[in-house]
C-alpha positions as CSV (number, residue, x, y, z in Angstrom):
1,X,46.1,62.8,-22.3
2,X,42.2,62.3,-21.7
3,X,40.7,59.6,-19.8
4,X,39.3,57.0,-21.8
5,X,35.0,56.9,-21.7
6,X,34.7,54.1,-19.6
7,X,37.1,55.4,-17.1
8,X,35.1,58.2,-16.9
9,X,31.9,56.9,-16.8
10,X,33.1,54.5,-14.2
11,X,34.2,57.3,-12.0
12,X,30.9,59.0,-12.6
13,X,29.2,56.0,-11.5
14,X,30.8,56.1,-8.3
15,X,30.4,59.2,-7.7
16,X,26.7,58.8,-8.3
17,X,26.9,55.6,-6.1
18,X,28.1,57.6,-3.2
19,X,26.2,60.3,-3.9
20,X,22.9,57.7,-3.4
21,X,23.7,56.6,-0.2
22,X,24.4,59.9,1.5
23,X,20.9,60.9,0.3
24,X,19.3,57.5,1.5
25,X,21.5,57.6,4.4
26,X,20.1,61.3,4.9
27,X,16.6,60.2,4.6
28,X,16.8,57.5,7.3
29,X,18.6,59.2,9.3
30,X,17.0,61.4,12.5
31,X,18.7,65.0,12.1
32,X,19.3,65.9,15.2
33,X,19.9,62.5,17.2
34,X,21.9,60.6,14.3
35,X,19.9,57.4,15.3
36,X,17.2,56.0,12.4
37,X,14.6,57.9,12.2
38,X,10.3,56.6,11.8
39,X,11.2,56.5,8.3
40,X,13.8,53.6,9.0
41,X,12.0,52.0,11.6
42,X,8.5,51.3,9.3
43,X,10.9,49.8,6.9
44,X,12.9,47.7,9.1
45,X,9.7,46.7,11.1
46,X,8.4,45.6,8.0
47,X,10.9,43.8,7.0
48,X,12.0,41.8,9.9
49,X,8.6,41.1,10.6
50,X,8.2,39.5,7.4
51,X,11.2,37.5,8.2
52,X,10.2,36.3,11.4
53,X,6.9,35.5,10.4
54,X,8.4,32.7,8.1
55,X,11.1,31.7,11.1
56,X,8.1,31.7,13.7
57,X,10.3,33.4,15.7
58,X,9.6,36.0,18.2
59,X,10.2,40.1,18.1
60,X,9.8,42.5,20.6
61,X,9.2,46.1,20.8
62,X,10.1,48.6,23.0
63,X,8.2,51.5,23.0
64,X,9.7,54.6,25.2
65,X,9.1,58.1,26.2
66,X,11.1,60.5,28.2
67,X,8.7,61.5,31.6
68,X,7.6,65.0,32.1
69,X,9.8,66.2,28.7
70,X,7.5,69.0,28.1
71,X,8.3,70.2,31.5
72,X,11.8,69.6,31.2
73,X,11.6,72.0,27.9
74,X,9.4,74.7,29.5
75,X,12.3,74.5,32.5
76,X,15.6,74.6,30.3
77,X,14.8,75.4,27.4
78,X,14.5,73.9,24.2
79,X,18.0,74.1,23.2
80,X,18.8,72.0,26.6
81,X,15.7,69.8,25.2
82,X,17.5,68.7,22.1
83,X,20.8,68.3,24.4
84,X,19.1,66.2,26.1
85,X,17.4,64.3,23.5
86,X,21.3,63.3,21.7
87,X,22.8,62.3,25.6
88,X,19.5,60.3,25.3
89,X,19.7,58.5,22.0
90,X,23.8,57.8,22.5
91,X,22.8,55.9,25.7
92,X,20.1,54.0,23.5
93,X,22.8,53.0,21.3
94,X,24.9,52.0,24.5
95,X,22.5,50.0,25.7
96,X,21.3,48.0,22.3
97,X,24.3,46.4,21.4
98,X,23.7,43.6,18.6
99,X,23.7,44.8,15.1
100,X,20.6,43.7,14.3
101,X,18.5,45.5,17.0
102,X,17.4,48.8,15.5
103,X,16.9,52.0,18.3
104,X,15.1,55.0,16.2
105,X,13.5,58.1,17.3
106,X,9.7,57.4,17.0
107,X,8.5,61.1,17.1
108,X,9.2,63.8,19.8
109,X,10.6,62.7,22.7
110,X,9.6,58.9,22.1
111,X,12.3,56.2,20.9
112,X,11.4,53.1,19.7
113,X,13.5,49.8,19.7
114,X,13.4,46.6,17.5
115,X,14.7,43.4,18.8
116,X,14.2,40.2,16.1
117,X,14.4,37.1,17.7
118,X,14.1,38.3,21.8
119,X,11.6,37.2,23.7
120,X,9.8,39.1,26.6
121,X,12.8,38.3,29.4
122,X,15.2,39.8,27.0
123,X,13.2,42.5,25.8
124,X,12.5,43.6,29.8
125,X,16.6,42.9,30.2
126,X,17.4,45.5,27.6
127,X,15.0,47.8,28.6
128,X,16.6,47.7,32.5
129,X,19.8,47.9,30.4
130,X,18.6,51.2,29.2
131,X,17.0,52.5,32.6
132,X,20.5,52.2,34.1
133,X,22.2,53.9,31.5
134,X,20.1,56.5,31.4
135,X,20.4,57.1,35.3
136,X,24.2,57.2,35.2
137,X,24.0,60.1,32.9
138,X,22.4,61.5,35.9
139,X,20.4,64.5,33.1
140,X,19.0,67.3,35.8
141,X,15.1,67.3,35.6
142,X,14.0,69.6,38.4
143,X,10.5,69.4,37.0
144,X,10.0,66.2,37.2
145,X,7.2,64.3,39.2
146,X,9.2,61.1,39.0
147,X,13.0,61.8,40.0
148,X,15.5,64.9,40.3
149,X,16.9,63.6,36.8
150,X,15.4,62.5,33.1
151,X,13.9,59.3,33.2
152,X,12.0,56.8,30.9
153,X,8.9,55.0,30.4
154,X,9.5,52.5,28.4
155,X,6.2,49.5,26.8
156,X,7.3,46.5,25.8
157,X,5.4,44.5,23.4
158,X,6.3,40.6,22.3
159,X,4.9,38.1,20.0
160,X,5.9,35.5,17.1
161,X,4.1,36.9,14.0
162,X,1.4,35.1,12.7
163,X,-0.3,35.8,8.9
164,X,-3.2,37.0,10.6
165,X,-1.0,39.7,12.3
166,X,0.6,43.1,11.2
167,X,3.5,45.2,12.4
168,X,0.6,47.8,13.7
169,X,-0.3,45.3,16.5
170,X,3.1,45.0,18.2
171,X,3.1,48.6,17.9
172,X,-0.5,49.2,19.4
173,X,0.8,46.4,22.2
174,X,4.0,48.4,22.8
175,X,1.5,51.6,23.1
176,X,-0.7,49.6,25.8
177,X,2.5,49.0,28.0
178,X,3.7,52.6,27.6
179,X,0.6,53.5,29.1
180,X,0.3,51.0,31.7
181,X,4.1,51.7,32.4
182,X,3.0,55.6,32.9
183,X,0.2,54.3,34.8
184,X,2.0,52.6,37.4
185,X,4.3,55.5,38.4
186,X,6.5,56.2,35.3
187,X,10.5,55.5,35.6
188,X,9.7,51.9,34.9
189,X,8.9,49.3,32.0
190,X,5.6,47.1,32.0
191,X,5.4,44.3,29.1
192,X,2.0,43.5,27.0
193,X,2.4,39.7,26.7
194,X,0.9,38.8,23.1
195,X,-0.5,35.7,22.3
C-alpha cells in the first residue's frame, strides 16, 4: 500500500529540514577545529551587540593568537600545526563554559571569544581561565621565544554599546590589546578599557 501525499511530503520536509541545518551547520562551522568559524562570529557579534545595545549592558571581547605559531609550523610541521590548532580550540571550549559565550576561530592561528554581559574583571578571569588550560596541555614549542610550550596572547576589549558605536570598534579595541599584550612579553592578556 502507498503512503498517502501528505505523509510523504511530510517526510520530505524533514528530510529537507535536516538536510538545512547540516548545510548551515557546515557553513558556521570551522573545518578543522569544529569550533564557529569568522562566519559565525560576525553574525553572533552582530547580533548580541544589537541586543546589548538596547540592555546597556556590557560585552567583552577577547582577541587571541598562539605566539611564535609560524615557528612552531616551520619546526613540526604543519600537520603538527593543525594538531595543535584542535588541542587548542578544545581547551577554548574548556575554558568558556556558559552557553551563551561564543569561542570561534578568527583566522589562522587567532581565536576570538564573545562574552555578552561580562565586564572587564570577567573578561581578564576567563582569559587566565584559558592561559592555565592551555599550559596544562603542556603543547612542545621548542621555537618559541616565550616558553618551552605553546602559549597565547590574548587582547581583551570591553564596553556597553552605545548607537554611536559598531561591532568593528570592540574588535579594533580587542586588536589594540593583542598588540600591547605582544608588546609586553607575550604569554599574557592586557585589557583596552573602552569608554
Amino acid at each position: 500500500m502507498r503512503n498517502h501525499p501528505l505523509i510523504q511530503q511530510s517526510e520530505l520536509y524533514q528530510k529537507l529540514q535536516r538536510a538545512n541545518y547540516q548545510l548551515e551547520n557546515m557553513v558556521m562551522i570551522d573545518d578543522l577545529t569544529q569550533i564557529a568559524n569568522r562566519r559565525c562570529f560576525d553574525h553572533r557579534l552582530n547580533s548580541v551587540w544589537q541586543y546589548l545595545l538596547r540592555e546597556k549592558g556590557f560585552i567583552s571581547l577577547l582577541l587571541c593568537d598562539i605566539d611564535y605559531f609560524k615557528q612552531y609550523n616551520d619546526t613540526y610541521g604543519h600537520a603538527a600545526g593543525d594538531d595543535c590548532l584542535r588541542l587548542i580550540a578544545q581547551a577554548f571550549k574548556q575554558s568558556v563554559k556558559r552557553s551563551r559565550d561564543l569561542v570561534a576561530r578568527y583566522g589562522g592561528e587567532e581565536f576570538v571569544v564573545i562574552l555578552p554581559n561580562t565586564a572587564s574583571d570577567g573578561a581578564f578571569y576567563v582569559a587566565q581561565n584559558i592561559h592555565q588550560a592551555l599550559e596544562q596541555l603542556n603543547i612542545p614549542h621548542a621555537a618559541s621565544a616565550v616558553k618551552h610550550h605553546v602559549t597565547l596572547s590574548i587582547g581583551i576589549a570591553t564596553v556597553i554599546p552605545t548607537p554611536n558605536m559598531v561591532p568593528l570598534d570592540l574588535i579594533q579595541a580587542a586588536d589594540q590589546a593583542l598588540y600591547q599584550a605582544k608588546a609586553n612579553g607575550r604569554d599574557r592578556s592586557y585589557i583596552n578599557r573602552l569608554s
